[in-house]
C-alpha positions as a Markdown table, in Angstrom:
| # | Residue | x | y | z |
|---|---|---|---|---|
| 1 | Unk | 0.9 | -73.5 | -13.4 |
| 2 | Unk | -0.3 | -74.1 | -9.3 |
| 3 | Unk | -0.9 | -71.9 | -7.2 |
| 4 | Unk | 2.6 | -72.8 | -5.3 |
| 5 | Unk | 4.6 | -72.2 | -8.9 |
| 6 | Unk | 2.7 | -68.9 | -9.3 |
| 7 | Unk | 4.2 | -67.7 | -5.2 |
| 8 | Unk | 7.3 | -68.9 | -6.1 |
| 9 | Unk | 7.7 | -66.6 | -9.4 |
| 10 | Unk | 5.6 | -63.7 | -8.0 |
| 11 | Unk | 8.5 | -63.8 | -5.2 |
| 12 | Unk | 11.5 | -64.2 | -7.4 |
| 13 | Unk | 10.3 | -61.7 | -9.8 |
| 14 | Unk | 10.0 | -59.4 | -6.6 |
| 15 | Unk | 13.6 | -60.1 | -5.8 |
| 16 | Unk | 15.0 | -59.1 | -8.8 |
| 17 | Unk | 13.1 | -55.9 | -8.5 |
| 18 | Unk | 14.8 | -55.2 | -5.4 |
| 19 | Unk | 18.2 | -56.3 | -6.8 |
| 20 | Unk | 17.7 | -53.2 | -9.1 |
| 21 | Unk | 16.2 | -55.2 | -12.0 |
| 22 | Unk | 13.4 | -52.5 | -13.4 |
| 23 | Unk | 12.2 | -54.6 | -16.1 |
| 24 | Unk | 10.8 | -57.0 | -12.9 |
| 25 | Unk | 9.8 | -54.5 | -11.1 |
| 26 | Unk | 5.6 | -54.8 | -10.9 |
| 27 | Unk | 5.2 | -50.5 | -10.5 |
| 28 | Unk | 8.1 | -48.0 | -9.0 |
| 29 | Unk | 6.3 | -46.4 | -6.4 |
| 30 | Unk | 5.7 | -42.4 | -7.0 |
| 31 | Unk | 8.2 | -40.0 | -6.0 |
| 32 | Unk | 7.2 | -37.7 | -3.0 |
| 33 | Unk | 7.0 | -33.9 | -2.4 |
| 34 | Unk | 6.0 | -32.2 | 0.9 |
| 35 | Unk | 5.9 | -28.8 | 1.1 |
| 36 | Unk | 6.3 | -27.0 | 4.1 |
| 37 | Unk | 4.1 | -23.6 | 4.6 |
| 38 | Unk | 4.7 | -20.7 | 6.7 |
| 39 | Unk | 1.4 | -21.6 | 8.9 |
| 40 | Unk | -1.5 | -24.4 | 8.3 |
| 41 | Unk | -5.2 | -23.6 | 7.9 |
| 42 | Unk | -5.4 | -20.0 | 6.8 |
| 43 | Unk | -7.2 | -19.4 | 3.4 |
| 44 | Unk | -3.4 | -18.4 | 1.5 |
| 45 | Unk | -2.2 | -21.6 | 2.4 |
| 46 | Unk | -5.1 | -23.6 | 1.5 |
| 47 | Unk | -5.2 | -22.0 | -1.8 |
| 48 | Unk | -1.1 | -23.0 | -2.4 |
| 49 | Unk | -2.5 | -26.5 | -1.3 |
| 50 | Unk | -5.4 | -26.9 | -4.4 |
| 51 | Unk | -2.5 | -26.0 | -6.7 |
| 52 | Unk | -0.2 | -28.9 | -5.3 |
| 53 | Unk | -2.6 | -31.3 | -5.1 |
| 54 | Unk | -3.6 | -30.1 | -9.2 |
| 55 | Unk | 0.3 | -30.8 | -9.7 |
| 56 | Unk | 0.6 | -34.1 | -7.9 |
| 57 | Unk | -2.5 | -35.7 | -10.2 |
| 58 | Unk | -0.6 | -33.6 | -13.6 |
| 59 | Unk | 2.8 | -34.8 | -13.0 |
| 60 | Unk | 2.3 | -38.0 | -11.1 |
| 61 | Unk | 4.3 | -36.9 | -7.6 |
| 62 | Unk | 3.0 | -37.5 | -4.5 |
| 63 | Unk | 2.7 | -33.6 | -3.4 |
| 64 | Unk | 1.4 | -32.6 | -0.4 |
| 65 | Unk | 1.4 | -29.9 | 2.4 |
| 66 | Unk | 2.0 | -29.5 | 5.6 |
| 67 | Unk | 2.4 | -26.1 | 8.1 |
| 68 | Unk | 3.0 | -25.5 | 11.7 |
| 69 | Unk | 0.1 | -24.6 | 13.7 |
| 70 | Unk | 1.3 | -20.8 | 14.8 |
| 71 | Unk | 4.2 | -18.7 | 12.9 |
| 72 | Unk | 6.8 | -20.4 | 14.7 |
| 73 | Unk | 10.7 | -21.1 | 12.2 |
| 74 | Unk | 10.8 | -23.6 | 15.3 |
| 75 | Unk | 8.5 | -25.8 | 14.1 |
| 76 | Unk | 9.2 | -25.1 | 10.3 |
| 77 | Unk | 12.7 | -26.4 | 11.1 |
| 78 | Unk | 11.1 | -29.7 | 12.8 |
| 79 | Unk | 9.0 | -30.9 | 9.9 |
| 80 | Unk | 11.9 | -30.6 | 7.9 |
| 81 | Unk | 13.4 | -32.8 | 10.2 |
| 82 | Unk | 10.9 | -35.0 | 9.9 |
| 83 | Unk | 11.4 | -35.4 | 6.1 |
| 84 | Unk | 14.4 | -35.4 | 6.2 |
| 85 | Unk | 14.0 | -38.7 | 8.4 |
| 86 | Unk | 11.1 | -39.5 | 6.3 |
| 87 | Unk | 13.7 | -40.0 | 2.5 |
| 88 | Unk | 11.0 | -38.0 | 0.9 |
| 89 | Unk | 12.1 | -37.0 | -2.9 |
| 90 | Unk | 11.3 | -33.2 | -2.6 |
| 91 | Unk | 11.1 | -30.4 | -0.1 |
| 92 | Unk | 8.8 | -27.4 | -1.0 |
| 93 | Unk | 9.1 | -24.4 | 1.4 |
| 94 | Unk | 7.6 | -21.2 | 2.0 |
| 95 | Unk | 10.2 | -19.9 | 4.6 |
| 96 | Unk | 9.8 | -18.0 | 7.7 |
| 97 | Unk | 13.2 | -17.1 | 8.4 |
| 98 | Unk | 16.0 | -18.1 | 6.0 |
| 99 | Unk | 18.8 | -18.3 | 8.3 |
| 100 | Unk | 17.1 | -20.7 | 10.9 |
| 101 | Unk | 15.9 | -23.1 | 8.0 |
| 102 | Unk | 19.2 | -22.7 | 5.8 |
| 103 | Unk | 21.2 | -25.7 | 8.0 |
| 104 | Unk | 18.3 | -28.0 | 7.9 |
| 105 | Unk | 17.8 | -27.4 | 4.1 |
| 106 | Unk | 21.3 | -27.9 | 3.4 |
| 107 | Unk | 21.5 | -31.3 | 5.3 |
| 108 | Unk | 18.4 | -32.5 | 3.2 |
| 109 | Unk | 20.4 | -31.8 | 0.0 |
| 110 | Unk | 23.6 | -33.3 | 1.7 |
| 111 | Unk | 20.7 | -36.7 | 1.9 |
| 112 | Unk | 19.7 | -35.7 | -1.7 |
| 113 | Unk | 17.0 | -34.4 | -1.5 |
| 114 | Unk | 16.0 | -31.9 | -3.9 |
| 115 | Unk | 14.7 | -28.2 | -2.5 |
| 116 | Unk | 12.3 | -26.3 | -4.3 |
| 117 | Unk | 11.4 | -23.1 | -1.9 |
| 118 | Unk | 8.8 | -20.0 | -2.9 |
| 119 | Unk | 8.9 | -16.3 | -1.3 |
| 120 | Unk | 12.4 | -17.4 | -0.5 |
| 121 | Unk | 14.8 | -15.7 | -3.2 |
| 122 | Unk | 17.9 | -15.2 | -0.5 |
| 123 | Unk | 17.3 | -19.0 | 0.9 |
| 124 | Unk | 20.6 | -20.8 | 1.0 |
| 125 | Unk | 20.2 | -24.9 | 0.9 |
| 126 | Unk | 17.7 | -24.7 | -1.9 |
| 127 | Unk | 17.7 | -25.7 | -5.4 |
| 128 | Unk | 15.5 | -23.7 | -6.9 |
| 129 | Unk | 13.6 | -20.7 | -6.1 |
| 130 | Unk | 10.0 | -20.3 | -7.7 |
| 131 | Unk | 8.5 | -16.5 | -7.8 |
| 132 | Unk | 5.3 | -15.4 | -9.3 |
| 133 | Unk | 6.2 | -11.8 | -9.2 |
| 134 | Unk | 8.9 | -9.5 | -9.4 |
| 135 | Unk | 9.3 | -8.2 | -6.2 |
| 136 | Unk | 10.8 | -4.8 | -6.4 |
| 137 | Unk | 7.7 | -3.6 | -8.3 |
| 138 | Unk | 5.2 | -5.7 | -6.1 |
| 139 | Unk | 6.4 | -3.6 | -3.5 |
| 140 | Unk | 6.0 | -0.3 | -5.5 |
| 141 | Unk | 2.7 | -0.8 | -7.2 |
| 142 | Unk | 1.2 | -0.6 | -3.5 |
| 143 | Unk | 2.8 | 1.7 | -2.2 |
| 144 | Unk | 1.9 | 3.5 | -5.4 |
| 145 | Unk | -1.8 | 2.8 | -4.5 |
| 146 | Unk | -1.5 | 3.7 | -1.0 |
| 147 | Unk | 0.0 | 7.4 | -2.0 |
| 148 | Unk | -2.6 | 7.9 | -4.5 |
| 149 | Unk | -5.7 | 7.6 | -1.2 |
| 150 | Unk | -3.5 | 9.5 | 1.3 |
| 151 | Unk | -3.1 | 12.4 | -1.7 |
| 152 | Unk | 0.9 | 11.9 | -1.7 |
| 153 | Unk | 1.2 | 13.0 | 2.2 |
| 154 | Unk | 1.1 | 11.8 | 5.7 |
| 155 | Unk | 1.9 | 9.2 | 8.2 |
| 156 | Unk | 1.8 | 5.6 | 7.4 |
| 157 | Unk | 2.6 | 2.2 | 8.8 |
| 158 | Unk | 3.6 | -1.2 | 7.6 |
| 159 | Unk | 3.0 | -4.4 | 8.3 |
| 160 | Unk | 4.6 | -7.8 | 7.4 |
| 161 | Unk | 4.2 | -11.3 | 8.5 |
| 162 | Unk | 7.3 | -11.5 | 10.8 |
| 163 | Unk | 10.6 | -9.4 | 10.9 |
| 164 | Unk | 12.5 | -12.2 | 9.3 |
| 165 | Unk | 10.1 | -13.3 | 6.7 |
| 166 | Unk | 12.1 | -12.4 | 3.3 |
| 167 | Unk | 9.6 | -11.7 | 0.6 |
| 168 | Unk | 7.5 | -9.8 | 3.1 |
| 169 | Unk | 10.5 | -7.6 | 4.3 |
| 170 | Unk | 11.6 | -7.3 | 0.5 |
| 171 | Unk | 8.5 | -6.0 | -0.6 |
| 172 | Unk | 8.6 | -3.2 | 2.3 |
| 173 | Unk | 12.0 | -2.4 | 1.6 |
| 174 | Unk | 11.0 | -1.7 | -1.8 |
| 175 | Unk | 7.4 | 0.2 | -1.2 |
| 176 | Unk | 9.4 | 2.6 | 1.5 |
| 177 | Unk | 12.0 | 3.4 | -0.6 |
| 178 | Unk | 9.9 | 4.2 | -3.8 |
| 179 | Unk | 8.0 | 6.8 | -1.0 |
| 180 | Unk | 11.1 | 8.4 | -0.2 |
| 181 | Unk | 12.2 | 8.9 | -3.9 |
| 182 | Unk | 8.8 | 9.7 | -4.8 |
| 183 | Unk | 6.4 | 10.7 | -2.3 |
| 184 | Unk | 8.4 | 13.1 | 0.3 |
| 185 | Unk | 5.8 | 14.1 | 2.0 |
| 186 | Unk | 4.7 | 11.0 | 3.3 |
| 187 | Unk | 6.3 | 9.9 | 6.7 |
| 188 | Unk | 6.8 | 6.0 | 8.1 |
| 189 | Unk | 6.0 | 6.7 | 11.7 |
| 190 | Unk | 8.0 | 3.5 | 13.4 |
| 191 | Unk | 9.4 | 0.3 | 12.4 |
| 192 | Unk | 7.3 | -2.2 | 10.5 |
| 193 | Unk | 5.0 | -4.3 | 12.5 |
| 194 | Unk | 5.1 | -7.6 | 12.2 |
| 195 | Unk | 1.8 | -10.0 | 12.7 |
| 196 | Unk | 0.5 | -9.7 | 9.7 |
| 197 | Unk | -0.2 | -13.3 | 8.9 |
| 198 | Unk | -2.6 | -13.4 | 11.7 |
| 199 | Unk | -6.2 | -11.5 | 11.5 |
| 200 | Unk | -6.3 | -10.8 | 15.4 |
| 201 | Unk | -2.9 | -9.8 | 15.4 |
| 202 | Unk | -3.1 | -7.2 | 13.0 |
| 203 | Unk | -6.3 | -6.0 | 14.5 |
| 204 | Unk | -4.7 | -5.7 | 17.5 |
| 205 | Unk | -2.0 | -3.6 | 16.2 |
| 206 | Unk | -3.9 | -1.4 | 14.4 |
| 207 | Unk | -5.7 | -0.8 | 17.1 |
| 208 | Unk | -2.9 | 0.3 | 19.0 |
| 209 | Unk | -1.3 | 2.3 | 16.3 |
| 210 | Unk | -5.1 | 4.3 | 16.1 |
| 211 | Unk | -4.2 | 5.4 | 19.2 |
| 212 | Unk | -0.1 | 6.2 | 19.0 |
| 213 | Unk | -0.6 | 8.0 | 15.8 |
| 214 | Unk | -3.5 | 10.2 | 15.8 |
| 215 | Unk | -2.7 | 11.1 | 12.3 |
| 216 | Unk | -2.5 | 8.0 | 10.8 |
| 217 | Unk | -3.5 | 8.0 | 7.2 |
| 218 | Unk | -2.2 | 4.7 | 5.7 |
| 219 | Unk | -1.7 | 1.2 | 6.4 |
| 220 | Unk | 0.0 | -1.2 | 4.2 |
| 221 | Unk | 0.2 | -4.8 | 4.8 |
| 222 | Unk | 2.3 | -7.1 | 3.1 |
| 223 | Unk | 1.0 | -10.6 | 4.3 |
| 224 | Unk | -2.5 | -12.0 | 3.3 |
| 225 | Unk | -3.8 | -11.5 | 6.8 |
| 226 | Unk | -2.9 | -8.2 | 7.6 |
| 227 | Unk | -4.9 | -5.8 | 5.6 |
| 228 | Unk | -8.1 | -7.7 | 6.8 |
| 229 | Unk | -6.9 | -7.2 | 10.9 |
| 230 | Unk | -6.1 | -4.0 | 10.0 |
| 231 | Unk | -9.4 | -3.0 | 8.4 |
| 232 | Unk | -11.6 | -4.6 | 11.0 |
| 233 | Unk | -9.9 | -2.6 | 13.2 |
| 234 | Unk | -10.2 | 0.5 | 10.8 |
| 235 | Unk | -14.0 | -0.1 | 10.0 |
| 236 | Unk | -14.7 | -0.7 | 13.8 |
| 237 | Unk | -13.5 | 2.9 | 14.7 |
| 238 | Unk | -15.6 | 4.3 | 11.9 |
| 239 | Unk | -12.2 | 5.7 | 10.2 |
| 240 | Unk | -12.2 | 4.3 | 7.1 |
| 241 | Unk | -12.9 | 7.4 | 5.2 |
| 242 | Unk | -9.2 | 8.6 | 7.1 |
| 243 | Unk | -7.4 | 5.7 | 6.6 |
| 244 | Unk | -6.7 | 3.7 | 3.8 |
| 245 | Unk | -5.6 | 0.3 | 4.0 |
| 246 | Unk | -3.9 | -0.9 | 1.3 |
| 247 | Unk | -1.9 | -4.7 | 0.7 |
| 248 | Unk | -1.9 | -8.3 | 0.4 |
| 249 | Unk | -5.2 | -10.2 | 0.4 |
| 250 | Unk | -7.2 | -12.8 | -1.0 |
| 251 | Unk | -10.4 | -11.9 | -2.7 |
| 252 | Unk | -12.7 | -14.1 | -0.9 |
| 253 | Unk | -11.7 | -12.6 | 2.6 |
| 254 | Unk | -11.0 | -8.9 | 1.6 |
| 255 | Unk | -15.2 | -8.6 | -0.5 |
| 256 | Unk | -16.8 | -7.0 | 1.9 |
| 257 | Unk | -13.6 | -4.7 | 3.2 |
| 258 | Unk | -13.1 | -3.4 | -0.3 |
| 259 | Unk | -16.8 | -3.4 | -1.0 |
| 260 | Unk | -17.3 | -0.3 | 1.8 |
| 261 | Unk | -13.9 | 1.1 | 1.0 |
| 262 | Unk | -12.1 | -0.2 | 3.8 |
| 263 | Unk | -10.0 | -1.8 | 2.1 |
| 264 | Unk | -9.0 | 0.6 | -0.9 |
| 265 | Unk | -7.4 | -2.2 | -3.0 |
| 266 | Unk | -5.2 | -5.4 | -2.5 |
| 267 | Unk | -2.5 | -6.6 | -4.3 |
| 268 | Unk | -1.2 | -10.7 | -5.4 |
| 269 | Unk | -0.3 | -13.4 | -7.3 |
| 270 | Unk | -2.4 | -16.4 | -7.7 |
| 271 | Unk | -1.5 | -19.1 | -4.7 |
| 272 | Unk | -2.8 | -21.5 | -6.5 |
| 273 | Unk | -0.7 | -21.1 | -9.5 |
| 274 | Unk | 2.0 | -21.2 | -7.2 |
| 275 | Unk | 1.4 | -24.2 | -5.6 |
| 276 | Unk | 1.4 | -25.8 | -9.0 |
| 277 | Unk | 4.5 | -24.0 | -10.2 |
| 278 | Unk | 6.2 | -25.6 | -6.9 |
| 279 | Unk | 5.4 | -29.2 | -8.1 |
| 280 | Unk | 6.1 | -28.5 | -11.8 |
| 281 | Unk | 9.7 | -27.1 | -11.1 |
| 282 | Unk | 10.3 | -30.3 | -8.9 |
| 283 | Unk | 8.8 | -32.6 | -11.8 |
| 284 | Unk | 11.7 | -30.7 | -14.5 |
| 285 | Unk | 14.7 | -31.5 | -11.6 |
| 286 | Unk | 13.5 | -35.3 | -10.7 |
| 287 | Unk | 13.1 | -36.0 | -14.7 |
| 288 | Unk | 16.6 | -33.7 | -14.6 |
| 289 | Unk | 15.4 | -31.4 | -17.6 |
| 290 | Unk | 17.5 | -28.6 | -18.3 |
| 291 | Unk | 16.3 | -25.0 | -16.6 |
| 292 | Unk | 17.6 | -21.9 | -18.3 |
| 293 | Unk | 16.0 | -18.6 | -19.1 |
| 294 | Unk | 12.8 | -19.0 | -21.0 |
| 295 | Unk | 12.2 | -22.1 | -19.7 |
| 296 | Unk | 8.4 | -23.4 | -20.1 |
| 297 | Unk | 6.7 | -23.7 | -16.5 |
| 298 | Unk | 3.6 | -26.0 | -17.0 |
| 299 | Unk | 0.7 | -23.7 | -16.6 |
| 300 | Unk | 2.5 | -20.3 | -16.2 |
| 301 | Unk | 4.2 | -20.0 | -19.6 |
| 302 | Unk | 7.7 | -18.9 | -20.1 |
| 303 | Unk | 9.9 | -18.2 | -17.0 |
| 304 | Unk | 13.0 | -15.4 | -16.5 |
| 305 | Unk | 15.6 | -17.9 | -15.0 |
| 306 | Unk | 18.6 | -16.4 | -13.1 |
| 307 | Unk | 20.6 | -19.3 | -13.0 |
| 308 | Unk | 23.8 | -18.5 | -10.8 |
| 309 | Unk | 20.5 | -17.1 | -8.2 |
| 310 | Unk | 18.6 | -20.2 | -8.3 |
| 311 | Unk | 15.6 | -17.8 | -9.5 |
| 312 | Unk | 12.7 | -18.9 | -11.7 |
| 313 | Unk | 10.4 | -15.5 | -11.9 |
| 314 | Unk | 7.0 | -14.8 | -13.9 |
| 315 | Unk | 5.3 | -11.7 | -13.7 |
| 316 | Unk | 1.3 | -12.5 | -12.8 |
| 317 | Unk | 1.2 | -9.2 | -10.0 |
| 318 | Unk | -2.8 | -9.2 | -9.8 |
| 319 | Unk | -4.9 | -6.4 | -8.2 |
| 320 | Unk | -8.1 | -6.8 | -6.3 |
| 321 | Unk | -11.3 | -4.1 | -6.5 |
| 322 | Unk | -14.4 | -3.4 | -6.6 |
| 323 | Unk | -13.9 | -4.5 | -10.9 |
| 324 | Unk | -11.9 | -7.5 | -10.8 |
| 325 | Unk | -13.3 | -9.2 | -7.1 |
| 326 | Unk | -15.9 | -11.1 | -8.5 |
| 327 | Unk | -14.2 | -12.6 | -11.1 |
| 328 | Unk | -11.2 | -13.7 | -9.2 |
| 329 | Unk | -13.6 | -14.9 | -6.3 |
| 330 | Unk | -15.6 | -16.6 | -9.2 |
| 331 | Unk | -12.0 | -18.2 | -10.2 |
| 332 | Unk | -12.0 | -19.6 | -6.5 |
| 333 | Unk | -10.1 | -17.1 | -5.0 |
């Protein structure tokens, strides 16, 4: 066979391949997956990202991630626009205000595209939600922690990441109503604070609160951020042995904070794992696997399903100290 027969074949078989002939077809090219993050660059969020890219190479997707460059629902609602435009496969969100995104996710379903969201479990215009927690008790086992160092009385504040960001908000909802039914003499002093995906932010605030609230004994932060602004702030005031700070954090950024007690103990899940968990949910809808209660999540085990709620929940709560830091920081947290 010539070169020119070889062309000729090499473009018919290509034709039939477009004609929706798979057995022509030289390689279908992978289906894609971006996820879009409440805010690119901080160390939560680049975490999530090792656990997608692990997915994409496991399950053969084209995952990636992509965030706005300041806590903005604005710009979370444009790059779904943009893959929207884009035809991509899957959608993987972390949202920062459900209502805002829920039109824009429910025309990307209206294109077919498949939604897969995470800290969204009242997110309307998704497929599936994935949680690594339960969230009442995430919300408790903190505040739990945070009553223990204040000695079950006194004024505390809270933190999330913004006013509108669900799990954040869920969590608090929960920590201040196990207070009330448990510790009574505790007092919230004002309205959560929001800011607490941003270091300076939350330093800022605390700052501020120091001053409103001489008799501030606790802090709790519910966004990875926050506990770390909050205990710079604490530790540059020399209050530390006052005020305990209790929340969210990753290992790696909360060592030396809990290492001088500034931090009293943080609280997660594994971003990693839910990064992975993302990408494995969206590899069971593409290959349109069955999901009911007990179903396997590659690399998590066996998952409560709510169905009807669009919920897929493990339990993997983690707590960071001065026992378990080193390991989890060893883990590459």
């Amino acid at each position: 066979m010539d070169r020119r027969q070889t062309l000729k074949l090499i473009g018919g078989t290509a034709a039939l391949a477009g004609a929706g002939f798979p057995g022509f077809a030289f390689a279908q090219a992978q289906q894609e997956m971006v996820t879009v993050v409440k805010i690119a660059g901080i160390p939560w969020f680049n975490a999530l990202e090792k656990g997608i890219q692990k997915g994409a190479k496991d399950f053969s997707i084209n995952a990636t991630m992509v965030g706005p460059a300041n806590v903005d629902p604005a710009q979370q609602v444009k790059l779904l626009e943009d893959l929207i435009a884009k035809k991509v496969n899957v959608i993987g969100l972390v949202p920062l205000d459900v209502k805002v995104c829920e039109p824009v996710l429910k025309r990307a379903q209206a294109a077919g595209i498949k939604v897969i969201t995470h800290e969204g479990p009242e997110q309307e215009g998704r497929d599936w939600n994935v949680e690594l927690i339960d969230s009442v008790r995430f919300g408790e086992v903190q505040m739990e922690r945070l009553a223990k160092d204040m000695g079950g009385e006194g004024d505390y504040v809270v933190y999330v990441g913004t006013l509108t960001t669900p799990l954040h908000n869920k969590w608090a909802d929960a920590a201040i109503a196990y207070q009330q039914k448990n510790f009574p003499k505790m007092k919230l002093v004002a309205d959560r604070f929001p800011g607490a995906d941003e270091i300076d932010t939350s330093q800022r605030t605390t700052l501020d609160v120091i001053k409103a609230y001489p008799n501030l004994r606790g802090i709790l932060g519910f966004g990875s951020n926050g506990p770390i602004g909050a205990g710079n702030a604490v530790r540059q005031q020399r209050l530390a042995k006052k005020i305990a700070v209790v929340g969210t954090v990753l290992p790696s950024q909360a060592k030396s904070l809990i290492a001088d007690d500034t931090i009293r103990e943080g609280f997660l899940w594994n971003p990693t794992d839910a990064g992975y968990a993302m990408v494995a949910v969206a590899k069971l809808v593409l290959d349109g696997k069955p999901i009911t209660d007990g179903v396997e999540v590659p690399g998590l085990g066996k998952a409560a399903v709510d169905v009807a709620g669009k919920q897929i929940k493990v339990d993997k709560i983690m707590r960071i100290n001065k026992e378990t830091i080193d390991g989890l920081i060893a883990g590459g947290l």
